[in-house]
C-alpha positions as a LaTeX table, in Angstrom:
\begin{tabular}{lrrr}
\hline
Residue & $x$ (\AA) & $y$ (\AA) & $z$ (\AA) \\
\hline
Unk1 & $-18.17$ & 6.16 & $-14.73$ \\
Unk2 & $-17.43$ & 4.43 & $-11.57$ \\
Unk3 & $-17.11$ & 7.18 & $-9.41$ \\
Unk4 & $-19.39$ & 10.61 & $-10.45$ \\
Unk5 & $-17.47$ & 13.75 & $-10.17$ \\
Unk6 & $-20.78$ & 15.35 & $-8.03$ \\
Unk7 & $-19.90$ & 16.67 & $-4.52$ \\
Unk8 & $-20.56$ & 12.85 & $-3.01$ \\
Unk9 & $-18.42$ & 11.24 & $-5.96$ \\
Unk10 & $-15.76$ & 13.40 & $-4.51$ \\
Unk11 & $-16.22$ & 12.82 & $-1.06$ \\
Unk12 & $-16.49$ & 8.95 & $-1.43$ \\
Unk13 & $-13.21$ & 9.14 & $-3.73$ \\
Unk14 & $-11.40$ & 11.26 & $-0.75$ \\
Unk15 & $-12.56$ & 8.77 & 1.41 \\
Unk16 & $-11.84$ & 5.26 & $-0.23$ \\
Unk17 & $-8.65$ & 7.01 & $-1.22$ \\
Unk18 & $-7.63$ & 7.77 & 2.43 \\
Unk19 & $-9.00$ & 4.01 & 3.30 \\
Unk20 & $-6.32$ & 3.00 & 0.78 \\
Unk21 & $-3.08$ & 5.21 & 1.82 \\
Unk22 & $-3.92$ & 4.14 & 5.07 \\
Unk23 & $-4.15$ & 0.12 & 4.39 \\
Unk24 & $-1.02$ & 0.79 & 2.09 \\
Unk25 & 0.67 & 2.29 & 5.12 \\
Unk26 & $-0.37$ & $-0.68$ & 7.04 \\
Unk27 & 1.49 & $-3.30$ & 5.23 \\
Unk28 & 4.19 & $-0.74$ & 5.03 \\
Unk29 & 4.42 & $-0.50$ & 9.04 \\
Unk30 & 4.35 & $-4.50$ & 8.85 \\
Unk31 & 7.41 & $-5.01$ & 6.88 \\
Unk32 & 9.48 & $-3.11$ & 9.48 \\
Unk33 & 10.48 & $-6.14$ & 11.60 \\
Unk34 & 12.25 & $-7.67$ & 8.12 \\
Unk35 & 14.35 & $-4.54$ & 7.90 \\
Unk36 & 18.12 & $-5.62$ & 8.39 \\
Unk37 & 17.48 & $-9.67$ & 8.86 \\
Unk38 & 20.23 & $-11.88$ & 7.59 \\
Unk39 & 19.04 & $-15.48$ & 5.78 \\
Unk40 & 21.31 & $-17.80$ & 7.82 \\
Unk41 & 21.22 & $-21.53$ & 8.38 \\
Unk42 & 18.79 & $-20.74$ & 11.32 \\
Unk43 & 15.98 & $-18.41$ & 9.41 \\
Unk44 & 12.84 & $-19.19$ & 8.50 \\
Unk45 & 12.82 & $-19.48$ & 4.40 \\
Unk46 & 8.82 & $-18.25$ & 4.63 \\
Unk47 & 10.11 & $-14.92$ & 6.26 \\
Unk48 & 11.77 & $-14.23$ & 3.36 \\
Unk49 & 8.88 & $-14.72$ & 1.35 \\
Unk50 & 6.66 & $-13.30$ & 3.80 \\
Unk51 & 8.51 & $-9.99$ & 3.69 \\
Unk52 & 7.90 & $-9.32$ & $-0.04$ \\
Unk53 & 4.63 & $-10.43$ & $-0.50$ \\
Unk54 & 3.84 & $-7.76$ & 2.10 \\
Unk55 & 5.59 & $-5.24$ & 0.67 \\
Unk56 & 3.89 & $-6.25$ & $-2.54$ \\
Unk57 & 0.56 & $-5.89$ & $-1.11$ \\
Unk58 & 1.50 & $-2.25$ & $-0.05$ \\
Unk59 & 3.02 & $-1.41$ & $-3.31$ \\
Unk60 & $-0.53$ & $-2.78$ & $-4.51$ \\
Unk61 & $-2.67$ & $-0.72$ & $-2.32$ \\
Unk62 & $-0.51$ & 2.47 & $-2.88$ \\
Unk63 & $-1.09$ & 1.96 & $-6.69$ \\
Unk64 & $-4.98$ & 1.63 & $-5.94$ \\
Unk65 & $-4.70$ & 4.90 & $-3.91$ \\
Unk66 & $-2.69$ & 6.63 & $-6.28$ \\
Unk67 & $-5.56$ & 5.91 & $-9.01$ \\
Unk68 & $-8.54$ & 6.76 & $-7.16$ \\
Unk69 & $-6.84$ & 10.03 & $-6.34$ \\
Unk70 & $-5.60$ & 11.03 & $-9.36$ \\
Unk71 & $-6.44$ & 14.38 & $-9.49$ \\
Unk72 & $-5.31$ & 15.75 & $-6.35$ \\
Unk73 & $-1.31$ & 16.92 & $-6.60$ \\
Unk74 & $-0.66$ & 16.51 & $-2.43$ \\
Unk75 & $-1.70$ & 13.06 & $-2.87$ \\
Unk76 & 0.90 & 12.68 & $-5.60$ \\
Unk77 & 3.75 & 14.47 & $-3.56$ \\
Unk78 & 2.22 & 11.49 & $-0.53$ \\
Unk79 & 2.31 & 8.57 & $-2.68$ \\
Unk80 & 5.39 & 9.73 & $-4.36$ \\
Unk81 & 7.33 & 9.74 & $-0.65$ \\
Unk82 & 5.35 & 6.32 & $-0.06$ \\
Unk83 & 6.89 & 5.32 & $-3.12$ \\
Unk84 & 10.74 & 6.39 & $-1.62$ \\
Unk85 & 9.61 & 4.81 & 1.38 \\
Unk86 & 8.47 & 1.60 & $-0.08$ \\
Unk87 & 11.37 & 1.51 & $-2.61$ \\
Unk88 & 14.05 & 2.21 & $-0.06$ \\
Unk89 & 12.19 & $-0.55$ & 2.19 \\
Unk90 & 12.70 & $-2.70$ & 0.21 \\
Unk91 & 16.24 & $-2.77$ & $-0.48$ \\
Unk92 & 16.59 & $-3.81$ & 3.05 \\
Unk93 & 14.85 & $-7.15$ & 3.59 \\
Unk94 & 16.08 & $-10.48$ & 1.77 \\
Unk95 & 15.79 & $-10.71$ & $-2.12$ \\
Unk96 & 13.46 & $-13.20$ & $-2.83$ \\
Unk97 & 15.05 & $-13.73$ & $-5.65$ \\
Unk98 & 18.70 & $-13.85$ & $-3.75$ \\
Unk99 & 17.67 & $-16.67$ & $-1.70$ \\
Unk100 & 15.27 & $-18.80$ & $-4.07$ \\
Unk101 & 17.17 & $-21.94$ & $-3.13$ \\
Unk102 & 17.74 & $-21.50$ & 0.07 \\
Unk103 & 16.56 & $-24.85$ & 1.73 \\
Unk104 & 16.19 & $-23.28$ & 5.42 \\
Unk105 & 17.58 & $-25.36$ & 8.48 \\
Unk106 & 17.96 & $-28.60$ & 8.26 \\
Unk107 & 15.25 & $-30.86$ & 9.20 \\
Unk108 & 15.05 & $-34.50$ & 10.62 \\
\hline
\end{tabular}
């Protein structure tokens, strides 16, 4: 077993587990600037792809979290409104998959 269930298996899981909500919350915080943006002839085509690899690598991180702290049911009920959070996120930044061939602004 990776991580005992002895008093210090606990307290490491607690703690890696708050090291992850946290990082997860990170990424989170990071994709807030992408909220709202419009792909136009003058955006950046790497935001767009910028934007959901981040809020991949929080989705990521929040899964990790969730795993390691399995057992407890208030970290459930917080990954669960990290998941609305996330998921309603999300829906507000460019589709990736919207604007896959979007060539960006011209160039010389």
């Amino acid at each position: 077993m990776i991580l005992p269930e002895s008093r210090g298996g606990l307290w490491f899981r607690a703690i890696f587990a708050a090291i992850l909500y946290f990082v997860a919350l990170f990424w989170l915080v990071m994709s807030i600037p992408f909220v709202g943006e419009e792909v136009g002839p003058t955006s950046d085509p790497d935001d767009v792809a910028g934007a959901n690899l981040i809020l991949l690598f929080s989705a990521l991180f929040l899964l990790a979290a969730t795993a390691v702290s399995r057992r407890w049911k208030f970290t459930w009920l917080l990954s669960l409104a990290l998941l609305v959070v996330l998921v309603v996120t999300w829906t507000q930044i460019p589709s990736l998959v919207d604007n896959w061939d979007y060539k960006g602004p011209p160039r010389f």
